[in-house]
C-alpha positions in Angstrom: -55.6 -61.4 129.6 -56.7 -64.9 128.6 -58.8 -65.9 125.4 -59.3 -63.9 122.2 -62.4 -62.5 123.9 -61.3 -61.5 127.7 -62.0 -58.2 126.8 -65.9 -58.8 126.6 -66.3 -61.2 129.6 -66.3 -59.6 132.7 -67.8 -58.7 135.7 -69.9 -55.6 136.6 -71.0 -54.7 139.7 -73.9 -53.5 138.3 -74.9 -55.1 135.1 -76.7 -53.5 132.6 -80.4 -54.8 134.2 -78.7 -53.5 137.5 -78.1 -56.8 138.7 -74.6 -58.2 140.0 -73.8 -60.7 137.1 -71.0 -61.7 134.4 -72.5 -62.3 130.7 -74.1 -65.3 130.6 -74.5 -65.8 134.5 -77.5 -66.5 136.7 -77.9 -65.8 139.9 -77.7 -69.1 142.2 -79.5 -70.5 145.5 -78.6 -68.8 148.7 -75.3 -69.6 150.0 -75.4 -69.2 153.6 -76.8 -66.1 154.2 -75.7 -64.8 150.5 -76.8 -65.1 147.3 -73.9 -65.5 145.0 -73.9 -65.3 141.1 -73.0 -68.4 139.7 -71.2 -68.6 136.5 -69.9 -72.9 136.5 -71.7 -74.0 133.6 -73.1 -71.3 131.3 -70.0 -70.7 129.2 -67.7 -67.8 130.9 -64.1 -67.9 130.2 -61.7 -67.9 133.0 -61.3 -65.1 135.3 -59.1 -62.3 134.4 -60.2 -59.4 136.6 -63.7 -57.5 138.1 -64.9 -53.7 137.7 -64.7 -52.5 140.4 -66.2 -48.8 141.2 -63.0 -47.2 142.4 -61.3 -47.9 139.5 -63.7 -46.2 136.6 -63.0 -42.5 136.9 -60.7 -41.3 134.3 -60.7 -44.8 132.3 -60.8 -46.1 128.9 -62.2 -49.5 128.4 -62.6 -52.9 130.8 -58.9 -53.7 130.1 -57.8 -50.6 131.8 -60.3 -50.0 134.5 -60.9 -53.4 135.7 -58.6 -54.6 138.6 -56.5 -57.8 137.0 -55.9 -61.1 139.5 -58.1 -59.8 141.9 -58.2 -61.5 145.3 -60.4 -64.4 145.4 -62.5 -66.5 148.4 -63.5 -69.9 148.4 -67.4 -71.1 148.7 -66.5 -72.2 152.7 -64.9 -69.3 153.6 -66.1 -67.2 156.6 -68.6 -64.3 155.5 -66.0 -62.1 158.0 -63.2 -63.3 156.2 -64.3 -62.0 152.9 -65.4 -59.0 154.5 -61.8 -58.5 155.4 -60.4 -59.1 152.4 -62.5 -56.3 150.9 -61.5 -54.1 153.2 -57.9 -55.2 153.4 -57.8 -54.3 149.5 -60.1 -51.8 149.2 -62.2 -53.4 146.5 -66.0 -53.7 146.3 -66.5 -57.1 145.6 -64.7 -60.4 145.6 -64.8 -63.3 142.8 -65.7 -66.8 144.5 -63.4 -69.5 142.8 -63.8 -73.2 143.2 -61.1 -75.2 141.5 -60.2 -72.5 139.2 -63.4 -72.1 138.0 -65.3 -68.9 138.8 -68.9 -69.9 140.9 -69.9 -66.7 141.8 -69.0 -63.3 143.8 -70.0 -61.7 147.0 -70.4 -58.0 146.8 -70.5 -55.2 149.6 -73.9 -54.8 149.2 -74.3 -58.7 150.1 -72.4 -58.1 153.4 -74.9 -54.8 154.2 -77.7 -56.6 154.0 -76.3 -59.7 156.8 -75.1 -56.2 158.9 -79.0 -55.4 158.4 -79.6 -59.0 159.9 -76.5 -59.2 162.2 -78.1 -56.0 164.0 -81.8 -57.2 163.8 -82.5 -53.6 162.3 -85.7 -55.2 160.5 -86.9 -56.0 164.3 -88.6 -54.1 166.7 -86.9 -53.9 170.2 -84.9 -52.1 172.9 -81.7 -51.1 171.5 -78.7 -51.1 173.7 -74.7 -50.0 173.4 -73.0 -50.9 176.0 -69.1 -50.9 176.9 -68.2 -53.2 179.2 -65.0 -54.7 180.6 -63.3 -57.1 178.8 -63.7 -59.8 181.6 -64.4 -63.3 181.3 -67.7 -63.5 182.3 -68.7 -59.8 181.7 -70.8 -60.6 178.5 -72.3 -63.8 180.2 -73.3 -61.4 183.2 -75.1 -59.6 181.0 -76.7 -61.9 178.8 -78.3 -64.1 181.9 -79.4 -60.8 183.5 -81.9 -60.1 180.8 -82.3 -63.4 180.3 -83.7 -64.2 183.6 -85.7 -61.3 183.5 -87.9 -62.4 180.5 -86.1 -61.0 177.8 -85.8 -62.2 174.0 -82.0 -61.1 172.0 -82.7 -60.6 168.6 -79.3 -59.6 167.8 -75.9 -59.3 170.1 -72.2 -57.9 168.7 -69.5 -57.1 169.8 -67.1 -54.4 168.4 -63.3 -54.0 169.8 -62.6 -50.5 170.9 -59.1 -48.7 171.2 -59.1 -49.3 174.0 -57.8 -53.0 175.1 -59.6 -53.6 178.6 -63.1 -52.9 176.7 -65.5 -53.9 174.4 -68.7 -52.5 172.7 -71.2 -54.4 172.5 -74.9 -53.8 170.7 -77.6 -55.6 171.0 -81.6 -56.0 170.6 -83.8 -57.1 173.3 -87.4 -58.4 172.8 -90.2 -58.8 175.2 -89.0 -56.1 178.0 -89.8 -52.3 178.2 -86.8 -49.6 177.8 -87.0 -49.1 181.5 -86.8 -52.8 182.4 -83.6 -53.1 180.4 -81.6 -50.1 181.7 -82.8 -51.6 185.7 -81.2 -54.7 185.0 -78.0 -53.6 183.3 -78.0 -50.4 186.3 -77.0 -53.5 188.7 -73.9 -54.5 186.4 -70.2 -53.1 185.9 -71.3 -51.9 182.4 -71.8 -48.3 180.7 -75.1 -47.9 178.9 -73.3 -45.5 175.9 -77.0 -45.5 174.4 -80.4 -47.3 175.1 -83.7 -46.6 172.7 -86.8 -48.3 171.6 -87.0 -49.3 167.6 
């Protein structure tokens, strides 16, 4: 703990107005595709740990329930890099520190909603999941056959699989029926796993 008062600043993931902020905070302009709560220059004392949800069952106050040093990002780090270190350390959200000073955080919640964008759920579209062979060229095959054929991507990832010689790949496709999509991709060494219209 640092400062006579470390026990009264800190972050909750929820806030008491339900919003992701440390006392005294406001929230900042988007960074990238996240908006981060910024806490440089409104008073907060150095970071000595977050709440994080996993950690409130069967606990007292802050100081026992909040996780201390937590693992930190930098304002240019990768969105998937954060997202990793979440996941590596099974905590909900991760405190964004630039020079030792605390600038803001990036929650799970910020990384669902770029999933919701990454995946173009808030579009209309054919839906496709396809596994295809991981071969040089395989996703390019793809991409230029509905290409060519008039199609729009509103969204393309691709997922490994357990399997090594494979990948999964989703994406959204604009501007071409259901029936158009699934002709074009019938002519290509892939597996349509599932095809719908959104």
């Amino acid at each position: 703990m640092r400062g006579p008062n470390a026990r009264q600043r800190f972050y909750d993931p929820k806030g008491k107005n339900g919003s992701n902020q440390c006392h005294g905070c406001r929230s900042s302009p988007t960074f990238g595709s996240v908006q981060i709560q910024t806490c440089a220059s409104y008073g907060c004392e150095p970071l000595v740990g977050i709440i994080d949800a996993h950690h409130l069952v069967g606990r007292g106050s802050v100081a026992h329930c909040m996780v201390a040093n937590p693992v930190t990002a930098q304002p240019d780090m990768p969105i998937e890099e954060a997202a990793r270190l979440m996941a590596d350390h099974k905590v909900s959200a991760v405190p964004v520190m630039e020079d030792d000073a605390l600038v803001g955080i990036i929650t799970q919640t910020d990384l669902f909603h770029i999933a919701v964008d990454a995946m173009g759920a808030r579009r209309s579209g054919v839906r496709v999941t396809l596994l295809i062979p991981e071969i040089r060229g395989m996703l390019a095959d793809v991409i230029n056959a509905i290409t060519n054929a008039g199609g729009f991507f509103v969204s393309l990832v691709t997922v490994a699989t357990p399997d090594p010689s494979t990948d999964r790949v989703a994406m959204k496709i604009q501007d071409m029926a259901q029936a158009e999509v699934e002709d074009e991709l019938s002519d290509l060494s892939v597996e349509i796993l599932d095809i719908r219209s959104t």
